[in-house]
Backbone as CSV, one residue per row, in Angstrom:
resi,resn,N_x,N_y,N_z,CA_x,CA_y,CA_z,C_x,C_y,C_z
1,UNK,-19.687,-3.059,-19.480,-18.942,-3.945,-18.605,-19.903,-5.031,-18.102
2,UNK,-19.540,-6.298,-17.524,-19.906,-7.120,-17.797,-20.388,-7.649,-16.316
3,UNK,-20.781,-8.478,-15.791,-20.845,-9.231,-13.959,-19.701,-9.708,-14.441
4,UNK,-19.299,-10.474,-14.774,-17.775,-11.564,-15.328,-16.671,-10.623,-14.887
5,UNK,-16.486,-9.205,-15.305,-15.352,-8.574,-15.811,-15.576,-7.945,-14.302
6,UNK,-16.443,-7.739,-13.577,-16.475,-7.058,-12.716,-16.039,-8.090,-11.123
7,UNK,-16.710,-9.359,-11.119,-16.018,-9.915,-10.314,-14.602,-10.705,-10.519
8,UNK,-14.492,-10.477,-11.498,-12.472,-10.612,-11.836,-11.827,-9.579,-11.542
9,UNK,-12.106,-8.336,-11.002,-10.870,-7.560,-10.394,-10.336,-7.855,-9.089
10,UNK,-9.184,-7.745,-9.027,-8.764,-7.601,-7.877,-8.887,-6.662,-6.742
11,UNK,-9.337,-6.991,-5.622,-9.915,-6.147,-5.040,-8.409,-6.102,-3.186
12,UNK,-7.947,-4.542,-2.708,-7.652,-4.852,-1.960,-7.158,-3.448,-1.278
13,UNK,-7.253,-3.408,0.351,-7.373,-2.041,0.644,-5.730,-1.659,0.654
14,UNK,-6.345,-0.070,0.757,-5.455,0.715,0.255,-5.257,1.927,1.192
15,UNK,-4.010,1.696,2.078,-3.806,2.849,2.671,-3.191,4.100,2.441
16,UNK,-3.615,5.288,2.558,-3.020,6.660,1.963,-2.424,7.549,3.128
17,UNK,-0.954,7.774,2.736,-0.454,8.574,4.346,-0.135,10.019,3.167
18,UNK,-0.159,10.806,3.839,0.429,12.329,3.477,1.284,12.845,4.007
19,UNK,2.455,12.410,3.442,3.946,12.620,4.037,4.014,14.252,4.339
20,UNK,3.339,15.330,3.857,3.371,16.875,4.142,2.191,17.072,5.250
21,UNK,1.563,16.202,5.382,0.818,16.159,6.898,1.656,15.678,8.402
22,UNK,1.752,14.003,7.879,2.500,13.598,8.928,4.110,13.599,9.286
23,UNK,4.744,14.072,8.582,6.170,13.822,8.011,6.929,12.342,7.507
24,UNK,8.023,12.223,7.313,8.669,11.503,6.459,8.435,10.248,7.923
25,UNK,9.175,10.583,8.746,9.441,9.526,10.108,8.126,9.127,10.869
26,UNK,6.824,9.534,10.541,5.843,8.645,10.771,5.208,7.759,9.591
27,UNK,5.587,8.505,8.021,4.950,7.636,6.979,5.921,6.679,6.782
28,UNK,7.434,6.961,7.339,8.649,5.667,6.902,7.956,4.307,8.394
29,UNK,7.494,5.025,9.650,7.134,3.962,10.482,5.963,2.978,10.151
30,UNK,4.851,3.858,9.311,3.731,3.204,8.696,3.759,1.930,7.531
31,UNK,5.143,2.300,6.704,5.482,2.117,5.754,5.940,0.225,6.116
32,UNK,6.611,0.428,7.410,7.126,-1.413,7.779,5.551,-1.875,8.406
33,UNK,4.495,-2.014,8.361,3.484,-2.702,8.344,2.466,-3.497,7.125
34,UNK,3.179,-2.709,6.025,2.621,-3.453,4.803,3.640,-4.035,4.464
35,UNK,3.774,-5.137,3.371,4.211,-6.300,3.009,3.913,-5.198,1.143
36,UNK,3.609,-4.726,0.465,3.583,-3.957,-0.577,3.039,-2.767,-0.419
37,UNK,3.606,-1.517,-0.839,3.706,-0.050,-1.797,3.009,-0.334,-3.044
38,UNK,2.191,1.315,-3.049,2.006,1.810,-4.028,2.645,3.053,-4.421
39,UNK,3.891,3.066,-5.140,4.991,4.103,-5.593,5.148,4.104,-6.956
40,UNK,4.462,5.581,-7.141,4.456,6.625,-8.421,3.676,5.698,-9.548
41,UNK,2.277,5.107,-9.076,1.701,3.793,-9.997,1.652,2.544,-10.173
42,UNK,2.576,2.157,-8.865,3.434,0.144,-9.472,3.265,0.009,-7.762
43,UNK,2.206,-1.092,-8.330,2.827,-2.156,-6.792,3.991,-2.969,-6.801
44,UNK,4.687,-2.146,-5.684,6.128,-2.949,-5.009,6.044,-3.696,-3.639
45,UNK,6.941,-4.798,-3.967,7.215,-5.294,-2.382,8.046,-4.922,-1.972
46,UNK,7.608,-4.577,-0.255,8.203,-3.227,0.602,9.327,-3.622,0.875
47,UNK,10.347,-3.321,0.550,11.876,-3.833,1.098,11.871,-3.696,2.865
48,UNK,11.293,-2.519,3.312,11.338,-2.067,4.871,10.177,-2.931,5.623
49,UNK,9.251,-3.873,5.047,8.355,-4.386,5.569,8.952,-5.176,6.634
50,UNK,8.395,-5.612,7.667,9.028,-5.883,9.265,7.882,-6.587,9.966
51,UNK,7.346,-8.251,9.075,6.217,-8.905,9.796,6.431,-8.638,11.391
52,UNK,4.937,-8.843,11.734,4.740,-8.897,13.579,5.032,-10.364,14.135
53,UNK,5.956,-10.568,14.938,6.715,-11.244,15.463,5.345,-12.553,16.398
């Protein structure tokens, strides 16, 4: 691998909730602060996302 190939990734953080830790109704509240999901492999844009006013 290359410097080239390495500063061409996209780089961007990544939050991880554990719905069998916290339950469904704190990871669905977590869930309207991002603007995109990572679900089952595929970044999606969050339908429930809810910018800060």
């Amino acid at each position: 691998m290359s410097f080239a190939e390495v500063t061409c990734w996209s780089r961007f953080p990544l939050c991880l909730y554990d719905i069998d830790d916290l339950g469904a109704g704190v990871v669905f509240q977590a869930m309207k602060v991002h603007p995109q999901i990572w679900l089952s492999g595929l970044v999606l844009e969050n339908p429930f996302h809810a910018p800060a006013a």
